[in-house]
Structures are given as structure tokens and as C-alpha cells.
C-alpha positions as CSV (number, residue, x, y, z in Angstrom):
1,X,30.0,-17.8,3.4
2,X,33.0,-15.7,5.2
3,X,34.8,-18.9,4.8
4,X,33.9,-20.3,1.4
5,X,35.3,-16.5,0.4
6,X,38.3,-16.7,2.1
7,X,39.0,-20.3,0.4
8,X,37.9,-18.5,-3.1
9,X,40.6,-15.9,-2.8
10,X,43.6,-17.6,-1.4
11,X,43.6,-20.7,-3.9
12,X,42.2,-19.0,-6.9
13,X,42.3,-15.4,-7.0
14,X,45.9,-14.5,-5.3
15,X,47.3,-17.8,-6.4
16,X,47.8,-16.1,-10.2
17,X,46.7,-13.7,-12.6
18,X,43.8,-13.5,-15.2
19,X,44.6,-12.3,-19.2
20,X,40.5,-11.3,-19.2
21,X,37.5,-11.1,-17.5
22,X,36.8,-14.3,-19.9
23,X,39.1,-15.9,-18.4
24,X,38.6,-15.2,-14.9
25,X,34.8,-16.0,-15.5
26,X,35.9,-19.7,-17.0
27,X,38.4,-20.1,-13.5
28,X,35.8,-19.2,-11.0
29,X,33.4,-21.1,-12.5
30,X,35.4,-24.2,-12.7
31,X,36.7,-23.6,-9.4
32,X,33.3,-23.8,-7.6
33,X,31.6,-26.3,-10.3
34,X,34.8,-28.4,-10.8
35,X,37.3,-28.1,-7.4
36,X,35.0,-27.6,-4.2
37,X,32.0,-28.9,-5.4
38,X,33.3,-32.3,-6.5
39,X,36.8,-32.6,-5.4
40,X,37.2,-30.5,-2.3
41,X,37.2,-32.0,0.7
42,X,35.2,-30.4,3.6
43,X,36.0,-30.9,7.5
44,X,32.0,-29.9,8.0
45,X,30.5,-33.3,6.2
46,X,33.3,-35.7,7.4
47,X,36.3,-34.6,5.3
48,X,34.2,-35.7,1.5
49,X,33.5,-33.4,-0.8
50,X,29.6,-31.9,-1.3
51,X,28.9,-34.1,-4.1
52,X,30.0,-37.4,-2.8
53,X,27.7,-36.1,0.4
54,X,24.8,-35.8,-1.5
55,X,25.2,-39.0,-3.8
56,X,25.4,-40.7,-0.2
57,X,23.1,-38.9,2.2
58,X,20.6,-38.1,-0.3
């Protein structure tokens, strides 16, 4: 979790600034949901991200 934190705040959260809590809401969710879920690439399951690891190893 340390990690997946540390990830969270250096390429969302100090990367830019939010107009409203709205809008920060809509960016984190997106981020997880949309960027490291699908997209993000992860040394830990062979350099895919966690949804093409599930689609194959599931």
C-alpha cells in the first residue's frame, strides 16, 4: 500500500492542481480505475498491468 501511495501522489497529486474537490474526486478516480488498473504497468506481475493479469491468469 506504502507504494501504491507514493505512486498516487507523485503522478497525480503533486503533478498539478485541483479547481474542487469535484474535480479531484473525478482525477483520483480515474487515475486508479482508468491509469493503474488498466494501463499501468507493474514490475510485480511481469511488467502488465492488473487487468491484463487477470484477463490472463484468471
Amino acid at each position: 500500500m506504502e507504494s501504491f501511495f507514493i505512486r498516487l501522489k507523485v503522478e497525480l497529486v503533486y503533478a498539478g492542481t485541483f479547481e474542487s474537490e469535484e474535480q479531484a474526486k473525478s482525477e483520483l478516480f480515474e487515475y486508479i480505475e482508468i491509469f493503474y488498473n488498466r494501463v499501468r504497468r507493474h514490475s510485480a506481475l511481469g511488467y502488465v498491468s492488473p487487468a491484463e493479469y487477470e484477463r490472463k491468469y484468471v
